[in-house]
C-alpha positions in Angstrom: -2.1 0.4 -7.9 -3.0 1.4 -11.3 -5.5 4.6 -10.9 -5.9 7.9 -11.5 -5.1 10.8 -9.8 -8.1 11.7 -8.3 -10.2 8.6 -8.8 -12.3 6.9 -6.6 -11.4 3.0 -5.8 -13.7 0.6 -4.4 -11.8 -1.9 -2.1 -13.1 -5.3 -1.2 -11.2 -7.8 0.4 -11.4 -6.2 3.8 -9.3 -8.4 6.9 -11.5 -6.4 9.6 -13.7 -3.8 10.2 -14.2 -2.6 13.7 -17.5 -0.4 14.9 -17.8 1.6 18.4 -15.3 -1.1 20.0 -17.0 -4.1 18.0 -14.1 -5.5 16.0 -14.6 -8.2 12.8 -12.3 -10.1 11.5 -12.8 -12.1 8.7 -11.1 -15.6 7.7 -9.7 -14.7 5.3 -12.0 -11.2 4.5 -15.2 -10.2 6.1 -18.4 -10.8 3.7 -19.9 -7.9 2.0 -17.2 -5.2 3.5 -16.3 -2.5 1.7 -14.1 0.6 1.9 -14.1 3.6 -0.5 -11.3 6.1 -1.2 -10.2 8.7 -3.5 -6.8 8.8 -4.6 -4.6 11.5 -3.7 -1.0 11.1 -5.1 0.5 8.1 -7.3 4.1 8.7 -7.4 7.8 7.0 -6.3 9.1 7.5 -2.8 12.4 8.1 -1.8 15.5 6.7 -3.8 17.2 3.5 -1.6 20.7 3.2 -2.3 21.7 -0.7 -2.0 25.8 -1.4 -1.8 27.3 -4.7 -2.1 30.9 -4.9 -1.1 33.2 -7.5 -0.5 37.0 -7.3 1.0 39.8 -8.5 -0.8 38.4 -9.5 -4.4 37.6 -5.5 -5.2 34.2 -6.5 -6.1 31.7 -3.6 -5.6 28.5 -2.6 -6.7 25.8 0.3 -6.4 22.1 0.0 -6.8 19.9 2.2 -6.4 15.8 1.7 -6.3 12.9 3.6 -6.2 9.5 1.8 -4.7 5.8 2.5 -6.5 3.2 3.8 -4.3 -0.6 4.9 -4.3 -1.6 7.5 -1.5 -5.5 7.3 -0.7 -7.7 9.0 1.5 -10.4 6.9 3.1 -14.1 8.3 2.6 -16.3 5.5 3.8 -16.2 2.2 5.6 -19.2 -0.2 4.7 -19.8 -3.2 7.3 
């Protein structure tokens, strides 16, 4: 997600929303939900080695990946 350390993102498309044992779900989204949050780390997570091997033809090969993410911390839910 491309934000800001720190910034606050607005999130619309909303599956479901669920209120004191009420639950919403939408088809696709639920109409006019909304869910604020701050951003709290944007980083890469853990390294993921990927091997290939096969037997007999001395083919190898090592890959190694690192996946994108966006931490958030969720300050309000609006219905």
């Amino acid at each position: 997600m491309p934000a800001a350390k720190g910034s606050t993102v607005e999130l619309d498309k909303v599956l479901a929303v669920g209120d004191n044992g009420n639950l919403t779900v939408g088809k696709p989204t639920v109409e006019g939900a909304s869910v604020s949050a701050t951003v709290q780390d944007v980083g890469l997570s853990k390294k993921v080695i990927v091997y290939k091997y096969k037997r007999k033809t001395r083919y190898h090969k090592k890959i190694g990946h690192r996946q994108p993410f966006t931490e958030l911390k969720i300050d309000s839910i609006k219905a």
